[in-house]
LOROMAR-880571 format. One record per residue: y, z, x of N, C-alpha, C, CB in turn. Coordinates in pm, whole numbers, plus 50000, padded with zeros to 5 digits. Glycine has a CB too. Layout:
% residues N
YZXYZXYZXYZX
...
//
This chain:
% residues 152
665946579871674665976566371726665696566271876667336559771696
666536574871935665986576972103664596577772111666496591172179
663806585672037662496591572080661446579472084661996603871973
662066567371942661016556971943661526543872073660916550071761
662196548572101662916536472233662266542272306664626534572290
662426554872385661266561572501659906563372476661566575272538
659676563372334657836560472306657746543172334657176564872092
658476535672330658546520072346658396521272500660086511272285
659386528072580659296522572732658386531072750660556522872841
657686540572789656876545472799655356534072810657146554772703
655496530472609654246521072628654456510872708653736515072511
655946499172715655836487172845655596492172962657096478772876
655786505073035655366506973118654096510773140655966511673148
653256515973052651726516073080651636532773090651186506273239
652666539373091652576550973128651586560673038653886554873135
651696560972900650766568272813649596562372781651296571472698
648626557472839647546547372835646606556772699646616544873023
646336572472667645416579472600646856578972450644746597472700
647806580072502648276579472377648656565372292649336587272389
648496555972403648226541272275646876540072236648556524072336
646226543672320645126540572223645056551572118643716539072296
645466566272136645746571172001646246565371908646366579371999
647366562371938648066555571828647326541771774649516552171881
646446535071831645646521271829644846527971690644496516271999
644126534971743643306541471612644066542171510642776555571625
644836552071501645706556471422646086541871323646926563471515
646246532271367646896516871344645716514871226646876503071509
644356511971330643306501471276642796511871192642136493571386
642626526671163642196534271034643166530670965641996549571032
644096529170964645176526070855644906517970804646376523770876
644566501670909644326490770799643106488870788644906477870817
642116491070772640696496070759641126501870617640036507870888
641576511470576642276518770502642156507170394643706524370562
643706500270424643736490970333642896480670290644526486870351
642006475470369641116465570380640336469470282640496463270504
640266484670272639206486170202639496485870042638596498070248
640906488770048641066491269943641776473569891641926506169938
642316465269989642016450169889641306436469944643506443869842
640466442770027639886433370113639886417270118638786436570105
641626420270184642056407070203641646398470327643386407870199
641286391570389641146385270503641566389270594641446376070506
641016394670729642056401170832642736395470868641806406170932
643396384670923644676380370959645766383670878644676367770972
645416375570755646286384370665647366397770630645676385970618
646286407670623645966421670632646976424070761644176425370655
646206414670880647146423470994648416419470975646816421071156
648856402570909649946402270936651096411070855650056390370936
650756413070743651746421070666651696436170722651406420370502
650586443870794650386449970881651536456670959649716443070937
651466443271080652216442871157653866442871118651746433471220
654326434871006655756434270993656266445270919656176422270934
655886460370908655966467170929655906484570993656006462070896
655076478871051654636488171175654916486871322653326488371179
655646489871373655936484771540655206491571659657506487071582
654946486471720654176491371878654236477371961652176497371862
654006487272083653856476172215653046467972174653306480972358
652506453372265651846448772275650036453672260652446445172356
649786463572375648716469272429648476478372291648986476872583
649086481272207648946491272141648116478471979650726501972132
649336471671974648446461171851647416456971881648976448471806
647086450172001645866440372055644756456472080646426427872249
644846464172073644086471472086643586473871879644826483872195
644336478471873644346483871707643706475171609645846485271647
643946461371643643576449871626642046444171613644156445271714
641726446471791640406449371841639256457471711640736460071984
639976471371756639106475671652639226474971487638996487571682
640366467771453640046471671320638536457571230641976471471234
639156444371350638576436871365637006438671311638876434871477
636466451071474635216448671515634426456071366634896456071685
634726468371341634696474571197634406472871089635366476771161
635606461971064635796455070952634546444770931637176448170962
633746438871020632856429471077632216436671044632766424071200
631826448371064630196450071099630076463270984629716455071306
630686461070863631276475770770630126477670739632406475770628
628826464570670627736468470657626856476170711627406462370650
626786471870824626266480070940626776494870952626636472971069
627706494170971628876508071006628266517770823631556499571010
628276512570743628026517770601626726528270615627686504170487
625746518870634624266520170630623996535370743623456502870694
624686533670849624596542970916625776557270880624666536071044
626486552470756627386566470729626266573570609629376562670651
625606564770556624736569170463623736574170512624386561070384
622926572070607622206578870661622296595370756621886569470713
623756595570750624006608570849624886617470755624896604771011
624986612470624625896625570522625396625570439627316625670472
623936635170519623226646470385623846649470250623156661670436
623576647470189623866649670014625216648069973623526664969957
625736635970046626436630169981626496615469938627216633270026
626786613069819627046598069747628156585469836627906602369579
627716580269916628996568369975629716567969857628496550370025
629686560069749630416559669633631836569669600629396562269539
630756580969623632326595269614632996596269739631816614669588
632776591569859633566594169966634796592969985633236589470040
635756597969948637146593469989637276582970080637866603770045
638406573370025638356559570074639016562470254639516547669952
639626572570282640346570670432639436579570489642096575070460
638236586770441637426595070528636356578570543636636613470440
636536571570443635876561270492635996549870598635746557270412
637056548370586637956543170671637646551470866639636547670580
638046562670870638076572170980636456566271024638356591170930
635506570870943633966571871009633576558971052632796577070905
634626549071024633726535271051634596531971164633606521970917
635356534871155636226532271286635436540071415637946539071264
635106554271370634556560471481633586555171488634396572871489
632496547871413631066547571443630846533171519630116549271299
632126522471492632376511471555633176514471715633216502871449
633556525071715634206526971879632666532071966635776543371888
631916541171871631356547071927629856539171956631486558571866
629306530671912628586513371884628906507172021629476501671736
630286511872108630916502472199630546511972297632516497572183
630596508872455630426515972564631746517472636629406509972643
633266514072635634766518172631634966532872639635456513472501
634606535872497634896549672520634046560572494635876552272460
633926574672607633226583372603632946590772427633856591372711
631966588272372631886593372222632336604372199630706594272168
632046615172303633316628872268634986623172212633706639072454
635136613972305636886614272320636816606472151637876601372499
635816596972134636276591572002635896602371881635526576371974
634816610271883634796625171799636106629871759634206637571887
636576639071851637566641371911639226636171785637216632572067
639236622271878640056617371799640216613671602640036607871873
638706607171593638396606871437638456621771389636826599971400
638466634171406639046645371378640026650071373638796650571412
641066646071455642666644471467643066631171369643156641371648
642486623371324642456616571197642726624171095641336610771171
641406624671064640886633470991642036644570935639776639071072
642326653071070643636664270985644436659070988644176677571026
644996649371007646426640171002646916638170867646266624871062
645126630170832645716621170668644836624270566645706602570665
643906633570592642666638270469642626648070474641266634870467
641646658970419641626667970347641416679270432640816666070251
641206691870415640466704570526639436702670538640396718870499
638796701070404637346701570407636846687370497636746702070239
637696675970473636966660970553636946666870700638116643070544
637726671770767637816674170882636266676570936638776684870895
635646687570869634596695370926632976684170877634726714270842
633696674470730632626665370705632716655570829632786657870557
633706648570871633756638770971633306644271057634846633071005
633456657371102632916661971258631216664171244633756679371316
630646666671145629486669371119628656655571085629546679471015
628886643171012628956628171006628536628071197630906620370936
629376624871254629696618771342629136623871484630956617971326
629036638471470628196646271537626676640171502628456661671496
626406637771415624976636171372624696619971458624816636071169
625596611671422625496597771467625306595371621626726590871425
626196607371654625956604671819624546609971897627206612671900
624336621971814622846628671850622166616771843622146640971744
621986607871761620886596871694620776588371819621466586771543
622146581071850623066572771915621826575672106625306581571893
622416590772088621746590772249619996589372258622176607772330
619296596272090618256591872119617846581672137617756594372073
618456568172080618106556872096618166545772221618606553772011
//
């Protein structure tokens, strides 16, 4: 109980700025997650979301942000996971490696954050809540997207 009161003041104070937005991700793959799996309306979605999940302010309105922007543009975000995972079927993809890549490919779509740091993080996803093997698919996915990303 102490540890989540000092992860609380911590966030009102602004002090861990790399670790809310960790945790932000962490949030909006989750409901991305779910979205996908009952693609209810996002407000919705966030609100039942939210009434059980707690964070600062900065930490929802962030999580939020992106699960938002994602969720919006999944077509988009899709088309480009299909194009960068060589011989594999979207169809068979595990639903939270699906979740992870669209989140990254929608952070990484944005100029916020350096695409390493969001790599990076969608890999610390990745071993959090999926498989051994997704780890090295997401890093190889996403690696590919950004190569593309800078040619363009």
């Amino acid at each position: 109980m102490r540890l989540i009161r000092k992860q609380h003041l911590l966030e009102s104070r602004g002090a861990s700025n790399v670790s809310l937005r960790t945790k932000s991700r962490e949030f909006a793959m989750q409901m991305l997650f779910q979205w996908d799996m009952s693609q209810q309306e996002f407000t919705k979605l966030e609100g039942k979301f939210w009434k059980s999940a707690k964070a600062a302010d900065k930490t929802r309105a962030f999580a939020n942000k992106l699960f938002e922007g994602a969720a919006k543009d999944v077509t988009a975000l899709d088309a480009i996971i299909v194009k960068h995972a060589d011989n594999w079927r979207f169809e068979r993809l595990a639903a939270i490696d699906r979740a992870i890549l669209r989140l990254a490919i929608h952070e990484m779509n944005g100029k916020d954050t350096p695409p390493k740091v969001v790599l990076n993080e969608a890999v610390e996803l990745a071993k959090k809540f999926s498989s051994e093997e997704s780890v090295s698919f997401v890093n190889g996915v996403l690696d590919a997207v950004h190569k593309s990303l800078k040619i363009n």
